[in-house]
N, CA, C and O of each residue as an XYZ file, in Angstrom:
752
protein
N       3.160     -1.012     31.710
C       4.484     -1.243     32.263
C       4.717     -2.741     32.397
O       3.795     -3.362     32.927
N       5.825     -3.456     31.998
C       6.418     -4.775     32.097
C       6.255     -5.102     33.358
O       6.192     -4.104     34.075
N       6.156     -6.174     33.956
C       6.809     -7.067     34.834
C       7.636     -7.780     35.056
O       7.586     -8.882     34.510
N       8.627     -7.497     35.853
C       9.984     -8.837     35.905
C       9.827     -9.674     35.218
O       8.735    -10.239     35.281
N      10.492     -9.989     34.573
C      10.356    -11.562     33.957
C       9.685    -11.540     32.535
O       9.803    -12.446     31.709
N       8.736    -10.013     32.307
C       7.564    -10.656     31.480
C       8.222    -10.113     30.014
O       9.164     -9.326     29.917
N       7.443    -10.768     28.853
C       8.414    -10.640     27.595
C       7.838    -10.082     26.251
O       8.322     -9.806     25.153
N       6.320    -10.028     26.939
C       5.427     -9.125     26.225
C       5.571     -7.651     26.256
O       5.594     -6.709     27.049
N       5.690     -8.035     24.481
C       5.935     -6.503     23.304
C       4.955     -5.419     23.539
O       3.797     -5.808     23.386
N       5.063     -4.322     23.827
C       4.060     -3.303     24.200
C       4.005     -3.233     22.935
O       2.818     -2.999     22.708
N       4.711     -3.307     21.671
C       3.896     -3.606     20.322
C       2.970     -4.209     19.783
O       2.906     -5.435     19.870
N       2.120     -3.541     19.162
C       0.773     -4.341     18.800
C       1.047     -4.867     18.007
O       0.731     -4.172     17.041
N       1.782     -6.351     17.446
C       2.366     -6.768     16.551
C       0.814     -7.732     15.709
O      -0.206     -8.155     16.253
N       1.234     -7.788     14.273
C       0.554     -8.510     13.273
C       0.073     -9.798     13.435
O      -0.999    -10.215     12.998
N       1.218    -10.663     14.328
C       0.358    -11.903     14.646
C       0.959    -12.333     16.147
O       2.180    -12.397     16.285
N       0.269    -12.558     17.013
C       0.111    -13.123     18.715
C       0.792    -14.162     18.618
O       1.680    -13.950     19.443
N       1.053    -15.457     18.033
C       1.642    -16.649     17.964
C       3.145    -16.359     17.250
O       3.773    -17.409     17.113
N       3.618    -15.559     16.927
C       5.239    -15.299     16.409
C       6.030    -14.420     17.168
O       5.714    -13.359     17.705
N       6.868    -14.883     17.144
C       8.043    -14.079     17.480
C       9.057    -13.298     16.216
O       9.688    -13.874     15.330
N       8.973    -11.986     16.451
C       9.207    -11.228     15.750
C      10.752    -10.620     15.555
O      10.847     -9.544     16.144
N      12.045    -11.039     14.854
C      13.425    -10.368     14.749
C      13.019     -9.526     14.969
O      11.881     -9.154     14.683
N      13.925     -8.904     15.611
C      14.266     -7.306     16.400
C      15.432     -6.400     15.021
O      16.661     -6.480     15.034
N      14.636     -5.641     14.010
C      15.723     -5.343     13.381
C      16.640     -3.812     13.880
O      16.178     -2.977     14.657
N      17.709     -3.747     13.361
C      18.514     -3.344     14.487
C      18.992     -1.851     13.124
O      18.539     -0.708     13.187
N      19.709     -2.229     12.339
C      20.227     -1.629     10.772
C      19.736     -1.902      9.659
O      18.906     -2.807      9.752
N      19.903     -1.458      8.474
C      19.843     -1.895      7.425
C      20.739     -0.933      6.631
O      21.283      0.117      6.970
N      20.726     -1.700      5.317
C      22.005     -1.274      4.166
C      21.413     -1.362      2.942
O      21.665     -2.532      2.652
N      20.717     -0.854      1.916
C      20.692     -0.948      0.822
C      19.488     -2.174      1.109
O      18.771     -2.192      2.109
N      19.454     -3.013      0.181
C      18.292     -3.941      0.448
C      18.132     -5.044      1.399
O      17.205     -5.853      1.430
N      19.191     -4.974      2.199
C      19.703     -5.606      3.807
C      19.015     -5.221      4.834
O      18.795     -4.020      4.986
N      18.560     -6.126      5.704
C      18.027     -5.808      7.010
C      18.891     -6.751      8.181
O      18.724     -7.970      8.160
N      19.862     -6.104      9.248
C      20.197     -7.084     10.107
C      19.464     -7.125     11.423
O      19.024     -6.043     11.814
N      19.252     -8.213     12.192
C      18.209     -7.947     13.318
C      19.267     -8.260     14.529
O      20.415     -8.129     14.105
N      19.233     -8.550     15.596
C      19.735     -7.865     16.793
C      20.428     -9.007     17.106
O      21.227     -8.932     18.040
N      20.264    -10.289     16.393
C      21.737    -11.319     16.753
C      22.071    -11.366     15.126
O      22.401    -12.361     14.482
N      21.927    -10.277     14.739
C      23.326    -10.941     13.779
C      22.552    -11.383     12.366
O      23.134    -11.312     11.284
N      21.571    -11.713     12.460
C      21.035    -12.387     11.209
C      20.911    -11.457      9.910
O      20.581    -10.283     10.081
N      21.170    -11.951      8.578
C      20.919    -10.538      7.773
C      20.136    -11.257      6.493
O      20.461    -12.184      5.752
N      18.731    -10.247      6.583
C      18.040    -10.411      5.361
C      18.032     -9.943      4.279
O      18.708     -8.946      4.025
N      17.272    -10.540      3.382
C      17.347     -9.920      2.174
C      15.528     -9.363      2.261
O      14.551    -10.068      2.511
N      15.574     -7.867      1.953
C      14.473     -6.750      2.428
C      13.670     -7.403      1.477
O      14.048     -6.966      0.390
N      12.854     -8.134      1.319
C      11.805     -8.294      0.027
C       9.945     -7.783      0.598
O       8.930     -7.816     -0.097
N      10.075     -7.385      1.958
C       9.024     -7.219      2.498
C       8.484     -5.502      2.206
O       7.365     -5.112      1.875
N       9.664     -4.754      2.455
C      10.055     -3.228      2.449
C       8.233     -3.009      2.066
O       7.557     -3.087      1.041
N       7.935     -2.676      3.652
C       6.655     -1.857      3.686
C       5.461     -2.769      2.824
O       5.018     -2.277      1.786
N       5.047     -3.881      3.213
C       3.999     -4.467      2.071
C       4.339     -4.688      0.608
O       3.498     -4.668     -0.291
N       5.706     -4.912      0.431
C       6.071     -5.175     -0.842
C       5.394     -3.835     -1.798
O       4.797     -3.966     -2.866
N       5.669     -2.584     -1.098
C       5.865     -1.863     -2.177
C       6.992     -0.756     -1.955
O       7.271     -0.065     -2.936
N       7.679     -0.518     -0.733
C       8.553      0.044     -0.526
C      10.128      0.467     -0.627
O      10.747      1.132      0.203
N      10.493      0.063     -1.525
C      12.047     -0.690     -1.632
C      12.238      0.588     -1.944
O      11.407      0.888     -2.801
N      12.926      1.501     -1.671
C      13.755      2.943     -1.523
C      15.573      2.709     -0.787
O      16.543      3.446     -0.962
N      15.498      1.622     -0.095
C      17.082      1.258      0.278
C      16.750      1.754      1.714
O      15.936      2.561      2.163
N      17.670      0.981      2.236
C      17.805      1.365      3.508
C      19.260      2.122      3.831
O      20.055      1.721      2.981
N      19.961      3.142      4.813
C      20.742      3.895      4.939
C      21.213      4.531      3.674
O      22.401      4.535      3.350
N      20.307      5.043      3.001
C      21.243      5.494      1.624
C      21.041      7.243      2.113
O      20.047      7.938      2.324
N      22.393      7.476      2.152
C      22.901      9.234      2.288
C      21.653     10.111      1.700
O      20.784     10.612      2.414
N      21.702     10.190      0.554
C      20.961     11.112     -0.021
C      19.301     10.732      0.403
O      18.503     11.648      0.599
N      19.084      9.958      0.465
C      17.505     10.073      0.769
C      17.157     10.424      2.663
O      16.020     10.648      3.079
N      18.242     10.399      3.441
C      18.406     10.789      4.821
C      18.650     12.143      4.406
O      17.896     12.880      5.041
N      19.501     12.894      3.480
C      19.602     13.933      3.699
C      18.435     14.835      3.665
O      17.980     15.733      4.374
N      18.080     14.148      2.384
C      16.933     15.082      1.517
C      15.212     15.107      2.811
O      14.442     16.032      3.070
N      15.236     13.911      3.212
C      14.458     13.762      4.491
C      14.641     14.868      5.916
O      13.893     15.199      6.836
N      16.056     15.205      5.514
C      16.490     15.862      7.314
C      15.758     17.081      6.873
O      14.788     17.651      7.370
N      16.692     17.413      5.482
C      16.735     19.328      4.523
C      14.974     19.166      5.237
O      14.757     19.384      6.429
N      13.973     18.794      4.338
C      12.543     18.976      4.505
C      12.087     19.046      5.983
O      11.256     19.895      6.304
N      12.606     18.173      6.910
C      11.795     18.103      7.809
C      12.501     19.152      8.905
O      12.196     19.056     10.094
N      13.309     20.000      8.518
C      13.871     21.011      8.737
C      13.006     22.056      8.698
O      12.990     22.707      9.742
N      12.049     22.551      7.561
C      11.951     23.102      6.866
C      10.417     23.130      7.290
O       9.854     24.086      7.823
N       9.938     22.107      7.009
C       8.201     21.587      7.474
C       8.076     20.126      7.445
O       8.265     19.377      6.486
N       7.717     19.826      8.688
C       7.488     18.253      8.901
C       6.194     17.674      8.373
O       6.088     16.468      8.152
N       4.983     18.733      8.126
C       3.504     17.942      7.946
C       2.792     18.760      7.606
O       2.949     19.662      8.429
N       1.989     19.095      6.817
C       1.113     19.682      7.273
C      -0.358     18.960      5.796
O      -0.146     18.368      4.738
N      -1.403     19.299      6.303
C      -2.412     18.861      6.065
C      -3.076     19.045      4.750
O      -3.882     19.975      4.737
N      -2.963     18.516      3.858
C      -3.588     18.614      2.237
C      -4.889     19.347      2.524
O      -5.212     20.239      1.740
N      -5.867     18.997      3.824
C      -6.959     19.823      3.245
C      -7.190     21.297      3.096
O      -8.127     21.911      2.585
N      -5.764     21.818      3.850
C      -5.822     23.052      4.445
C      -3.973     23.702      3.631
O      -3.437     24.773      3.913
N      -3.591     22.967      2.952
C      -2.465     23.540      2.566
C      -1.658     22.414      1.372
O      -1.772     21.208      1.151
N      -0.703     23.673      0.700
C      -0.128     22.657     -0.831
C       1.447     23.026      0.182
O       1.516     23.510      1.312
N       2.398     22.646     -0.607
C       4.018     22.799     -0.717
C       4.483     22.869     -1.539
O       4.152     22.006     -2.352
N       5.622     23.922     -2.036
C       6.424     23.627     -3.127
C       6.916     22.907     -3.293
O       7.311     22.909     -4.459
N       7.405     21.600     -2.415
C       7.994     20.349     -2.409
C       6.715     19.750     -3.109
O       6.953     19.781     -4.316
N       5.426     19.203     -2.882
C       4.631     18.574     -3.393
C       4.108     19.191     -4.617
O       3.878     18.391     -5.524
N       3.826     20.630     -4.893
C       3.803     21.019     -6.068
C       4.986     20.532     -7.268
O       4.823     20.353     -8.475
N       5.852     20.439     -6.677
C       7.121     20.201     -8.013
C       6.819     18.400     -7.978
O       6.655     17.781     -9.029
N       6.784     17.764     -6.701
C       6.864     16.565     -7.100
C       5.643     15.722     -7.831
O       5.646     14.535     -8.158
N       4.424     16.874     -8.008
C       3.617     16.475     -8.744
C       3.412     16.525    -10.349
O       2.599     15.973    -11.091
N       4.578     17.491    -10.594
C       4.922     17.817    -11.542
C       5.550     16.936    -12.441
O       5.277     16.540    -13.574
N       6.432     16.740    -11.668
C       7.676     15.514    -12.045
C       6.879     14.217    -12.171
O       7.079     13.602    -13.218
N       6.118     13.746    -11.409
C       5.665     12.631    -11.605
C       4.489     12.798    -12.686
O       4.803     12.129    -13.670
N       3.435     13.343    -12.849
C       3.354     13.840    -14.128
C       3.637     13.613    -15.655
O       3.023     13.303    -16.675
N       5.063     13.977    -15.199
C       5.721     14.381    -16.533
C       6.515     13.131    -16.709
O       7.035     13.019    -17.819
N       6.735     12.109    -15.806
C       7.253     10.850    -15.320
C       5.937      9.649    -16.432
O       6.163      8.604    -17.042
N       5.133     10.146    -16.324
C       3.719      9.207    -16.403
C       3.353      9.291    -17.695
O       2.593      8.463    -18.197
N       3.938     10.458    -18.460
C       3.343     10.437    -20.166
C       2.572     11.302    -20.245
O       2.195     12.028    -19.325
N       2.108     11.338    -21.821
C       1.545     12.569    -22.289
C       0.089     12.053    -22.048
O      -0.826     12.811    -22.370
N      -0.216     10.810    -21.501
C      -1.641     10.280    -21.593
C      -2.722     11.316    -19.968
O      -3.871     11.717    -19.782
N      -1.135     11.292    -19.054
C      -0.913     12.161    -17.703
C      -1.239     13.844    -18.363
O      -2.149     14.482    -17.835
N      -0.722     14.253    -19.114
C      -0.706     15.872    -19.564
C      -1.671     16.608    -18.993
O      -2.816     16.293    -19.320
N      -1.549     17.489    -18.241
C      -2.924     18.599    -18.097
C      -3.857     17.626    -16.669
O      -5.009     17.925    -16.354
N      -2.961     16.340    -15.893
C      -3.655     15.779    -15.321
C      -3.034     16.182    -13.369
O      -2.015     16.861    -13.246
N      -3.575     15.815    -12.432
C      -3.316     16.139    -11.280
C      -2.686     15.020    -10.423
O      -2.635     13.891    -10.912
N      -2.228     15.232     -9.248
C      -1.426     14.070     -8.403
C      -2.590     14.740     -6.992
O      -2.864     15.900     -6.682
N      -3.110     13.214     -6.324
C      -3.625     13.380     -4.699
C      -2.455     12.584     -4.447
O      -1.835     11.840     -5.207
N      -2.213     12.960     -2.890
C      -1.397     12.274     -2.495
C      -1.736     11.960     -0.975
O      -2.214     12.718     -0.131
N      -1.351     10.615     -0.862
C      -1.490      9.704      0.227
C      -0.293      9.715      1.495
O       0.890     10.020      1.345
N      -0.947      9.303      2.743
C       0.317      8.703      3.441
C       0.630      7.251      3.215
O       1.813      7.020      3.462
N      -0.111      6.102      2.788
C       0.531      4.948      2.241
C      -0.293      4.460      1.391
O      -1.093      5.277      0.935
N      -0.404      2.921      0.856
C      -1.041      2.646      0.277
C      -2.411      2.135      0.187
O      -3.157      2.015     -0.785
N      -2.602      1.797      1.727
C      -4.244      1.299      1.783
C      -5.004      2.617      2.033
O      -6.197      2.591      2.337
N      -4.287      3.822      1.900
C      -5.283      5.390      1.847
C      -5.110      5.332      0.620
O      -6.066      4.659      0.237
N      -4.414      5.642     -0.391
C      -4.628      5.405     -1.496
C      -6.042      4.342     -2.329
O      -7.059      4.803     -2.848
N      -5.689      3.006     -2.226
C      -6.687      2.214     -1.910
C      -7.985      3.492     -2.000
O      -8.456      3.919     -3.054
N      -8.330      3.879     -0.781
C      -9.638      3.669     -0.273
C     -10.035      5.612     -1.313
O     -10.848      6.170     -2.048
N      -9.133      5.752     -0.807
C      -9.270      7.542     -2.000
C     -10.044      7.028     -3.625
O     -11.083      7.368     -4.191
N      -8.892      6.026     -3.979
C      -9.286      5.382     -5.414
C     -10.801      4.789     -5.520
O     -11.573      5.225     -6.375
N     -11.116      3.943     -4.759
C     -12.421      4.216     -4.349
C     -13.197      4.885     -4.263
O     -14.136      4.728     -5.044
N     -13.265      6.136     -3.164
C     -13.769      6.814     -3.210
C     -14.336      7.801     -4.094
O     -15.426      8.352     -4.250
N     -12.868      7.822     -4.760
C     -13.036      8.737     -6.566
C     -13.621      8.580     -7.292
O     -14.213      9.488     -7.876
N     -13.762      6.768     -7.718
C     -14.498      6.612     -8.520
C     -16.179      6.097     -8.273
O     -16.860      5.773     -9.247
N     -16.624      6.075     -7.149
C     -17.870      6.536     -7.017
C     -18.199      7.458     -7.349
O     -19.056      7.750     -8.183
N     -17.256      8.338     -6.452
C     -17.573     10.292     -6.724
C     -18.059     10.722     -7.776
O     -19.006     11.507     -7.826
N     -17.252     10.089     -9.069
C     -17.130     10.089    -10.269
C     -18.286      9.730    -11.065
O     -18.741     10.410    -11.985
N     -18.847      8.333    -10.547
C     -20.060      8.251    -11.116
C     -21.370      8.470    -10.661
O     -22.326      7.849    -11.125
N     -21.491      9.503     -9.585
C     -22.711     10.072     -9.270
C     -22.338     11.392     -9.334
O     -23.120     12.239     -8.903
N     -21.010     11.792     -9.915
C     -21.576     13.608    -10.147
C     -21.692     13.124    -12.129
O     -22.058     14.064    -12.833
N     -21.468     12.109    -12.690
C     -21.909     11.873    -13.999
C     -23.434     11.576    -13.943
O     -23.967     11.339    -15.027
N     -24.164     11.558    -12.889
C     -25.545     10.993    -13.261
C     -25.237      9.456    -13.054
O     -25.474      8.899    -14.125
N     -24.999      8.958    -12.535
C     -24.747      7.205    -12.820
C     -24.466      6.681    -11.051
O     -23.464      6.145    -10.578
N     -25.782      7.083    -10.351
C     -25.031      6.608     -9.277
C     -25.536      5.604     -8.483
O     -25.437      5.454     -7.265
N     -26.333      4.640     -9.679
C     -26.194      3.210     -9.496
C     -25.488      2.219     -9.956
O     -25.723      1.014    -10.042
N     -24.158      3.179    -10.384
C     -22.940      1.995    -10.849
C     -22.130      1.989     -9.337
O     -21.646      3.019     -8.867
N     -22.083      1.028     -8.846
C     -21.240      1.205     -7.391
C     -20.437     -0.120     -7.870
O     -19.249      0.038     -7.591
N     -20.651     -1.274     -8.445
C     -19.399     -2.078     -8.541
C     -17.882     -1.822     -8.511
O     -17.272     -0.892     -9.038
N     -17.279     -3.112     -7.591
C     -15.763     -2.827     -7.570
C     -15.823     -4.493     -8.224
O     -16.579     -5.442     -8.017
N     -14.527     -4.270     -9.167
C     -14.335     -5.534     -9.713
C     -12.555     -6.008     -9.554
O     -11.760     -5.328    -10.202
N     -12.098     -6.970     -8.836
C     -10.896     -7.214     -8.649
C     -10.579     -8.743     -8.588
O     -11.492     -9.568     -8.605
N      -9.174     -9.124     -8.511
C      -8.920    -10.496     -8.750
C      -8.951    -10.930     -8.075
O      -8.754    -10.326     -7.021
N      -9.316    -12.859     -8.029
C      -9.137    -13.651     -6.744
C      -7.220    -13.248     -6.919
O      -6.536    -12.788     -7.833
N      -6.828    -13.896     -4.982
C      -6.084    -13.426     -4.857
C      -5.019    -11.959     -4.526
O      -3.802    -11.863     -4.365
N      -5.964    -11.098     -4.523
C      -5.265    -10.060     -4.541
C      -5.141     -8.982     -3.457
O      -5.669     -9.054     -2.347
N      -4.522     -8.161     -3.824
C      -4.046     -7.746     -1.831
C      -4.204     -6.297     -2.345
O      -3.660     -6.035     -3.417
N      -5.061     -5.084     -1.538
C      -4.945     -4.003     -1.927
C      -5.198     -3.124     -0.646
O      -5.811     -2.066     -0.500
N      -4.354     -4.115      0.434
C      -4.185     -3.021      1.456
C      -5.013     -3.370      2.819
O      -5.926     -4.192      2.740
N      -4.710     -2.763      4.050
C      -4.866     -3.678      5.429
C      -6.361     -2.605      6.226
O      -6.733     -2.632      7.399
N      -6.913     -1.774      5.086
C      -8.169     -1.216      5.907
C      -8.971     -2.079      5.635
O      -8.649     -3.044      4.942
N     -10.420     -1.881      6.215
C     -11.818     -2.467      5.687
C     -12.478     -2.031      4.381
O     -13.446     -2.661      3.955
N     -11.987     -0.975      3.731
C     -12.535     -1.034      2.690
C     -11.311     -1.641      1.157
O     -11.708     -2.368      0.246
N     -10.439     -1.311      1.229
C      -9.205     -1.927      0.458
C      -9.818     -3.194      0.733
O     -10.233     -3.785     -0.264
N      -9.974     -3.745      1.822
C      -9.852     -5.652      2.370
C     -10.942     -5.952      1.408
O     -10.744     -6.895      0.642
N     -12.254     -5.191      1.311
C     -13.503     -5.623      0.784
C     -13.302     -5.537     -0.914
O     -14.212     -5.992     -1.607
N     -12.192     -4.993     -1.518
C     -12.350     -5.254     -2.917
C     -10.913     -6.154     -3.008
O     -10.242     -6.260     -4.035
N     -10.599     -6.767     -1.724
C      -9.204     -7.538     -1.659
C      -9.744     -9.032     -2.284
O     -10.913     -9.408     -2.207
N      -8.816     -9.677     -2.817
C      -9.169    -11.299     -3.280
C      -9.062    -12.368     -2.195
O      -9.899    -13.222     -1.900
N      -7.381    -12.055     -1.450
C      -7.261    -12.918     -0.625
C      -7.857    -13.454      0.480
O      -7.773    -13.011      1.625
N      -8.651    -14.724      0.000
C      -9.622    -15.220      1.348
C      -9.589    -15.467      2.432
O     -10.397    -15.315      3.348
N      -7.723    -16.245      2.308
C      -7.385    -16.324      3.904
C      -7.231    -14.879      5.126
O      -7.435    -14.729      6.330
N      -6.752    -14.013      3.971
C      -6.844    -12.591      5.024
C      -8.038    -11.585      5.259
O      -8.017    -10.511      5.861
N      -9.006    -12.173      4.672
C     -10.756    -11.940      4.487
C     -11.713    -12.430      5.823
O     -12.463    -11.847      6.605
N     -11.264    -13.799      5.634
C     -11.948    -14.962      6.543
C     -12.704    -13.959      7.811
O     -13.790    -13.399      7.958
N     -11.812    -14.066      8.359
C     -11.792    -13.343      9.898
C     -13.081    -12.321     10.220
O     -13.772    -12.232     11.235
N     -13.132    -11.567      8.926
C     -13.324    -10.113      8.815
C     -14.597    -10.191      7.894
O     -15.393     -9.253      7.877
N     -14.806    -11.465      7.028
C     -15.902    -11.016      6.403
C     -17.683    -10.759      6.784
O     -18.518    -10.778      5.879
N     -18.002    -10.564      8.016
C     -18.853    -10.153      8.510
C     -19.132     -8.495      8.432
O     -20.224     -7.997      8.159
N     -17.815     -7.704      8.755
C     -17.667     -6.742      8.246
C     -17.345     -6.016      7.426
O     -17.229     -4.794      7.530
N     -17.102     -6.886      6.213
C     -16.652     -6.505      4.796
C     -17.450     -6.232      3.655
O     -18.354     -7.051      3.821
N     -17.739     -5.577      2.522
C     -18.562     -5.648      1.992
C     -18.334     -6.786      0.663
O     -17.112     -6.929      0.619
N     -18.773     -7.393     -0.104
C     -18.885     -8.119     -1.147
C     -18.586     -7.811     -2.014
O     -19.405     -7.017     -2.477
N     -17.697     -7.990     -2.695
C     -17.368     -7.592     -4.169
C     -17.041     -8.930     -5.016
O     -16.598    -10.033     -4.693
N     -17.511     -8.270     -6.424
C     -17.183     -9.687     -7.273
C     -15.556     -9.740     -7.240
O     -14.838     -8.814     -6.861
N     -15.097    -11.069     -7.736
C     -13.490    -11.455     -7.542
C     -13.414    -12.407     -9.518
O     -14.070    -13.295    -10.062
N     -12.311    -11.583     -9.895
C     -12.214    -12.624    -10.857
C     -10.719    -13.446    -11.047
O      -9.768    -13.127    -10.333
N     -10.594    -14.567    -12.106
C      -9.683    -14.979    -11.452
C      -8.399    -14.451    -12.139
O      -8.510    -13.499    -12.911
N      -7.018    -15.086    -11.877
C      -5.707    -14.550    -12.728
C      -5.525    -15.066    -14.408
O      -5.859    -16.109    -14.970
N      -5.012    -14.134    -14.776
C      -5.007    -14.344    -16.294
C      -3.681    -15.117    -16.474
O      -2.728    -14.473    -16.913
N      -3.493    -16.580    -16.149
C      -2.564    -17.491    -16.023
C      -2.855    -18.677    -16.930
O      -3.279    -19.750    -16.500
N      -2.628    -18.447    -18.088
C      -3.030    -19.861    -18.835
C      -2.583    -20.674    -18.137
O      -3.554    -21.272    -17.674
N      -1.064    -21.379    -17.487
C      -0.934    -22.429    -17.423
C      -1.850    -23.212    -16.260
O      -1.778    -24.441    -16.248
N      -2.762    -22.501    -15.224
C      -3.407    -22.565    -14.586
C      -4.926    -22.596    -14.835
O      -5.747    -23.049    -14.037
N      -5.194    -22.073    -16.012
C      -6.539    -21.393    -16.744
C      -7.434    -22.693    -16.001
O      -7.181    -23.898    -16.027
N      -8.707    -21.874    -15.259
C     -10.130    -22.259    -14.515
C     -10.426    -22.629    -15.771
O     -10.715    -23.806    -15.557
N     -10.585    -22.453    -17.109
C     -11.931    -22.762    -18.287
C     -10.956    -24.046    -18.920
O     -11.457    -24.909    -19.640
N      -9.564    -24.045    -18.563
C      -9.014    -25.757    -19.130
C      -9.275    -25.582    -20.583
O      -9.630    -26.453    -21.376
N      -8.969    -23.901    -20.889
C      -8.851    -23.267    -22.638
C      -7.801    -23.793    -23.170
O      -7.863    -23.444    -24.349
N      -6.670    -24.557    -22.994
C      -5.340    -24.558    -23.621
C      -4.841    -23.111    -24.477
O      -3.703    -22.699    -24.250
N      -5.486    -22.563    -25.195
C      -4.844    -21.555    -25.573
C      -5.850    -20.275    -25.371
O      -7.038    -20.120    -25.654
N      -4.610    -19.198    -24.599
C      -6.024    -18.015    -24.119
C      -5.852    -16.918    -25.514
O      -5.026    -17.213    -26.378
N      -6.346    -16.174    -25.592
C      -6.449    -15.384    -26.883
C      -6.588    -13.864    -25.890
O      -7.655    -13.428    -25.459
N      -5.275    -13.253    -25.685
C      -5.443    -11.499    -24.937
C      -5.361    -10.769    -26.339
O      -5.427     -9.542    -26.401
């Protein structure tokens, strides 16, 4: 509970030293916050979310379902909503997809860590289960758990944490004009 005066967010917010816009609406790729200010959404969920904000049909189609069934648990149950949309996406993905399956996540650093998980899985029911390498780029962001963080590139969001992280090799971006080997011309 607050105290008179006091101005601390019972939100567990991302960083202690900022002050955080209060967003209030949004419109399509607009976010306005509570005096007035209006952004342009480029953040939408970790930069992978951009679905629009107030758009009719995706509120509707959200109400219809959660009407209908709000949740329930992959380990213990499918949906015809997720059956068809696995379908579609699927069939979205190519014939390389054909005859192939959809898991599905609540965001992306479960994803992350599933993908992981898979492909260990993968190589110790092949007999191979001293291949455990994860190989990923300096730089790169694959999500805010401890295991996503540990095949993550970015050092500054590592730092903190790497006591509890595990090690993975990092390689770097495939950016000639930047190129570490000072190749002038890269050959992909």
């Amino acid at each position: 509970m607050k105290k008179q005066g006091e101005s601390r967010s019972s939100v567990f917010r991302r960083s202690f030293r900022k002050e955080f816009p209060v967003a209030v609406r949004g419109e399509g790729v607009y976010v306005w916050d509570s005096a007035g200010n209006k952004y342009l959404d480029l953040a939408g969920s970790a930069a992978v979310n951009l679905i629009g904000h107030g758009v009719p049909e995706i509120s509707a189609a959200m109400t219809e379902q959660a009407g209908k069934l709000e949740f329930v648990h992959t380990s213990q149950f499918t949906t015809p909503i997720a059956e068809e949309y696995a379908e579609e996406l699927l069939a979205f993905a190519g014939k390389h997809f054909e005859g192939g399956a959809v898991y599905f996540t609540c965001g992306g650093s479960e994803s992350v860590e599933t993908a992981l998980k898979l492909a260990r899985q993968y190589q110790v029911e092949i007999g191979q289960s001293q291949r455990h390498q994860i190989l990923s780029r300096h730089q790169s962001y694959h999500g805010s758990t401890l295991g996503a963080l540990s095949v993550s590139g970015n050092k500054r969001r590592r730092e903190i944490y790497l006591p509890m992280v595990r090690e993975f090799p990092h390689i770097g971006m495939p950016y000639c004009y930047r190129c570490a080997f000072d190749c002038r011309e890269c050959q992909w």
